[in-house]
C-alpha positions in Angstrom: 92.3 35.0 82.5 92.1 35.7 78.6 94.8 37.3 76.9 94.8 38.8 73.1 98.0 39.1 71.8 98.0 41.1 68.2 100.1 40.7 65.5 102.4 38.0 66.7 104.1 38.0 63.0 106.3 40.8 64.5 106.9 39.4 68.1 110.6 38.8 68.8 112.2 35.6 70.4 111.8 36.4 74.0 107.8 37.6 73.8 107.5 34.0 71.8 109.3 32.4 74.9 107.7 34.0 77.8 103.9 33.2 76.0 105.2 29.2 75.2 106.3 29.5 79.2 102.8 30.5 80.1 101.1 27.6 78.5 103.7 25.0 79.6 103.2 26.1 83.2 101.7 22.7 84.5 102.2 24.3 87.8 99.4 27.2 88.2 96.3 26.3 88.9 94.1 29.3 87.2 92.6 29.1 84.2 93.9 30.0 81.0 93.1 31.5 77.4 95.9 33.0 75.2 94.1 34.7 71.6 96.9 35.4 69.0 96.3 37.2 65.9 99.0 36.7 63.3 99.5 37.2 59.3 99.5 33.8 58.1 100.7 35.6 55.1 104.3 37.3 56.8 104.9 33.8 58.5 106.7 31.3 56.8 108.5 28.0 58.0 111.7 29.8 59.0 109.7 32.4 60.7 110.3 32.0 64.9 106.2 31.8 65.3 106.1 28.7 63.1 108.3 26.9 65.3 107.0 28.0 68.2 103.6 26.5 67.3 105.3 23.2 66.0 106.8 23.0 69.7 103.8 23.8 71.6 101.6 21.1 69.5 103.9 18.2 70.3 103.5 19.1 73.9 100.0 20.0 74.4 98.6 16.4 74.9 101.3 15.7 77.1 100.9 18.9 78.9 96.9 19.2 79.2 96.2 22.2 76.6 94.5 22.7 73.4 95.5 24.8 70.6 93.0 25.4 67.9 93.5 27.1 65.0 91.5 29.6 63.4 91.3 30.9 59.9 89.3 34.4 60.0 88.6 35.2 55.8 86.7 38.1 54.3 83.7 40.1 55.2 80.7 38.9 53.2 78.5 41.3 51.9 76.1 41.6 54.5 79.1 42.7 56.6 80.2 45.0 54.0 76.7 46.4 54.0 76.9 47.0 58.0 80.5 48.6 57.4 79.3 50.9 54.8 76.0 51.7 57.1 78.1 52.5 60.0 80.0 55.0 58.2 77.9 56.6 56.2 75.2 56.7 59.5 72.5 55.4 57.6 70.0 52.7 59.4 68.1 51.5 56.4 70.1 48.8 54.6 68.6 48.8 51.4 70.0 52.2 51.0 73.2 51.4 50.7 72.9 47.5 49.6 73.6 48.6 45.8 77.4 50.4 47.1 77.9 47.8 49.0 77.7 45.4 46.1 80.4 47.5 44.3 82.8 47.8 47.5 82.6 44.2 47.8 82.9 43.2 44.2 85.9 45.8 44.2 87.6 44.9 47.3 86.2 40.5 47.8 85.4 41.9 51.2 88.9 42.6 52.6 88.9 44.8 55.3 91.6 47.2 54.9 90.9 47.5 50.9 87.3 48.2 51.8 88.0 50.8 54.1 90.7 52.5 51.3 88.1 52.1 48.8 85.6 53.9 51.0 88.2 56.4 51.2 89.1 56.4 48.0 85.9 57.4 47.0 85.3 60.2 49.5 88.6 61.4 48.2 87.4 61.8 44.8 83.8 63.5 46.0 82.3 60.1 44.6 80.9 60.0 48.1 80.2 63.2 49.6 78.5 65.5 52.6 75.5 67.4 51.3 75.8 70.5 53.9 72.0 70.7 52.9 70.4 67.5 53.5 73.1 67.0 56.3 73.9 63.2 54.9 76.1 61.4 52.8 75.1 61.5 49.2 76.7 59.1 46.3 75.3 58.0 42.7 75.8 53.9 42.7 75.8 54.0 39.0 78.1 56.5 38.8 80.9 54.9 40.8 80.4 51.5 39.3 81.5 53.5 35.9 84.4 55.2 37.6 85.8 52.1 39.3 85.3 50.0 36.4 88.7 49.9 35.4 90.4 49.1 39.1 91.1 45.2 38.6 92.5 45.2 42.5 93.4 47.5 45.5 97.1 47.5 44.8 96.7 49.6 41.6 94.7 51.9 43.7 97.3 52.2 46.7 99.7 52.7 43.7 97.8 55.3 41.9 98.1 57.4 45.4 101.8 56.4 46.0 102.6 57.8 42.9 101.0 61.5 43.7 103.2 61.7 46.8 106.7 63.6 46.8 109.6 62.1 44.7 111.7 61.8 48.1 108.9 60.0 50.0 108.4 57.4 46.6 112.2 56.4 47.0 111.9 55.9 50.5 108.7 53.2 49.7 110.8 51.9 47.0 113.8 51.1 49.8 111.1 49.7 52.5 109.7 47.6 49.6 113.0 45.8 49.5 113.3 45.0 53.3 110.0 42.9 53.7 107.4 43.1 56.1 108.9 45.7 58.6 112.5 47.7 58.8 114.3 50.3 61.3 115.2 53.7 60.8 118.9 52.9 61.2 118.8 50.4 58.0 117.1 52.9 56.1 119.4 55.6 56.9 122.2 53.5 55.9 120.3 52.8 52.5 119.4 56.5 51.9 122.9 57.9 52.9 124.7 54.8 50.5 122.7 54.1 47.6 123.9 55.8 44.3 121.1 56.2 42.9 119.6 58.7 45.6 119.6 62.3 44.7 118.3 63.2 48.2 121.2 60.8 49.8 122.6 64.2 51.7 119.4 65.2 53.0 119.4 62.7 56.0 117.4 65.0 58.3 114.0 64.7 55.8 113.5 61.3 57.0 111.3 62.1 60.1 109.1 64.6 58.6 108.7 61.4 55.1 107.8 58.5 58.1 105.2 61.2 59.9 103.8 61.2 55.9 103.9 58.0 55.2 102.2 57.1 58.5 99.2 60.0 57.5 98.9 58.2 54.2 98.2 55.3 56.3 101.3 53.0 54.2 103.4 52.5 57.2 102.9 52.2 61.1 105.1 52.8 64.2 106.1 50.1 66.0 108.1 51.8 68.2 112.0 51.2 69.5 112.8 52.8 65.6 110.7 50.2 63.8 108.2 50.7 60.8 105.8 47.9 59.5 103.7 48.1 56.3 100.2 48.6 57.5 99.0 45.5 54.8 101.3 43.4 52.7 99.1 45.1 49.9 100.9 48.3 50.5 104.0 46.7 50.2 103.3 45.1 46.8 102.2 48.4 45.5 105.4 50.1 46.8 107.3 47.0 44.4 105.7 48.8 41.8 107.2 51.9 41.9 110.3 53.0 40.3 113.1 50.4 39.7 111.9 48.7 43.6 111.1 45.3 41.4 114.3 45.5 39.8 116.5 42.5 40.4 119.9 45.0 40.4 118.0 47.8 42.4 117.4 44.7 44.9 120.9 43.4 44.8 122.5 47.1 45.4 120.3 47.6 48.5 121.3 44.0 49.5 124.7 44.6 49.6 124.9 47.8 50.9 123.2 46.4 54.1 125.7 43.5 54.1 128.8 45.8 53.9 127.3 48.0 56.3 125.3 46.3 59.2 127.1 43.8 61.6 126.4 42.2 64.6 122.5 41.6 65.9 122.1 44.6 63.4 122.5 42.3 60.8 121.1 39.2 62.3 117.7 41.0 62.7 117.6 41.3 58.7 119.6 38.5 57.7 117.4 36.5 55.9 116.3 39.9 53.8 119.8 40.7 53.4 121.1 37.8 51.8 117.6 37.1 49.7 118.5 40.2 48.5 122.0 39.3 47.4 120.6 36.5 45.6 118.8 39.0 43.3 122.8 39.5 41.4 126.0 38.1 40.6 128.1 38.1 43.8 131.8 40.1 43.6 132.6 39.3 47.2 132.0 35.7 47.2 134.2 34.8 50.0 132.1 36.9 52.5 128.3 36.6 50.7 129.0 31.9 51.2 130.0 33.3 54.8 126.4 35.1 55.4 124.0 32.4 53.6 126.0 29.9 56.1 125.1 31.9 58.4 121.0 32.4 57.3 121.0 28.5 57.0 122.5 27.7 60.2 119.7 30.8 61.4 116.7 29.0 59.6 118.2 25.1 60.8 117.6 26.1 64.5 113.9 27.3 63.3 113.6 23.7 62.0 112.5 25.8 59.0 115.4 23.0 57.0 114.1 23.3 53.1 114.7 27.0 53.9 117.9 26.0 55.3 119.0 23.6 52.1 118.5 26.4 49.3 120.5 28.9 51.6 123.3 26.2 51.5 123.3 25.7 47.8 123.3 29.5 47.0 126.3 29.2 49.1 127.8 27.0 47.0 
């Protein structure tokens, strides 16, 4: 039996467990393979999946597995070439060796950024349908000129953000602040609390600025009221807009989710919550040494214990 398991970055505690019980069954007889996919980028030493693999190495000789670790990098440009073929339908690759060049020079063969840039250009009739020849149709020489000037993908991602609606920039803005993923009841809580929203009153926009966001291909559903940037690129462009970078924009989101959230609510997001608070000077000190306690005692039973240490001393 083979299993693929996606993007374990945003697996919860009890997936983690029942997947480290599979492996550690010395008792079933059958044969098998467990593939996980993961963001090496959106997991850090506190994260659960770091421990998780920490635990299952020190067993595996005892237990009779291997793990083996494998780090996938970009597409070279014969595989941008393919990509670029397959989309476009053309079957001679000389034909489109010279775009491919540009895409990968423009993108260093990252997936997602190649398929935005694709876009991208499509979008701005760089590469278009001729209804006559019934093909695709571009001018290489003409794109390298009109790309020239894009040093990476996030200024691109940013250069659409900032066309979109001024309601469904803030909203990027907020999720910006909350890391790799965040739920619809946090960000209600941000829209309906934060000062500085104009829109604050205007709860009932929020479903039609996720449907949006998720056309724009920024954000994804995860289900059970969860969103997740779609890259960690998209997030870093979002930091760009407005005052998202802003160390008191950060701290006022920070502590409106710590004076707001409680309970697993606040659990879920603590270590968000009180990096956040770190962004400013805290008024409440009594209750903020309380929470980054609480996120070292958190990131302790990770075994995640640098993390641990600096939440202590910002406690102090």
């Amino acid at each position: 039996l083979v299993l693929v398991l996606d993007d374990l970055q945003w697996s919860d505690i009890l997936s983690l467990n029942i997947i480290e019980y599979m492996m550690t069954d010395t008792q079933n007889p059958n044969p098998l393979m467990i593939v996980g996919c993961f963001r090496s980028n959106e997991v850090d030493d506190s994260h659960a999946l770091s421990k998780q693999s920490k635990d299952l190495e020190d067993k595996s000789e005892r237990l009779g597995f291997d793990i083996t670790r494998v780090n996938v990098g970009n597409l070279q440009l014969g595989a941008v070439n393919q990509v670029i073929m397959s989309m476009l339908a053309v079957n001679d690759k000389d034909e489109t060796l010279e775009l491919a060049e540009i895409c990968h020079r423009r993108t260093l063969g990252n997936p997602f950024f190649l398929i935005e840039f694709v876009t991208m250009l499509k979008r701005d009739r760089l590469i278009r349908f001729s209804m006559e020849s019934l093909r695709w149709e571009w001018d290489s020489h003409i794109i390298e000129e009109a790309t020239c000037s894009t040093d990476n993908m996030v200024d691109l991602l940013l250069k659409r953000m900032v066309e979109l609606p001024k309601e469904s920039q803030l909203l990027l803005e907020y999720a910006s602040c909350l890391g790799a993923s965040f739920n619809t009841e946090m960000m209600k809580i941000i829209w309906e609390k934060h000062s500085g929203n104009p829109f604050a009153k205007a709860v009932d926009m929020l479903p039609s600025i996720y449907e949006g966001l998720e056309q724009e291909n920024f954000i994804e559903n995860r289900g059970r009221n969860k969103y997740a940037w779609i890259h960690d690129k998209v997030q870093e462009a979002a930091l760009s807009l407005g005052e998202a970078a802003s160390p008191t924009f950060q701290f006022e989101i920070g502590v409106i989710l710590s004076d707001h959230l409680e309970g697993g609510d606040l659990d879920d997001c603590l270590f968000d919550v009180v990096d956040l608070l770190s962004k400013g000077k805290a008024t409440s000190r009594i209750h903020y040494a309380q929470l980054y306690l609480q996120a070292a005692r958190k990131a302790k039973n990770l075994s995640a214990f640098e993390t641990a240490a600096a939440y202590v001393s910002r406690g102090l």
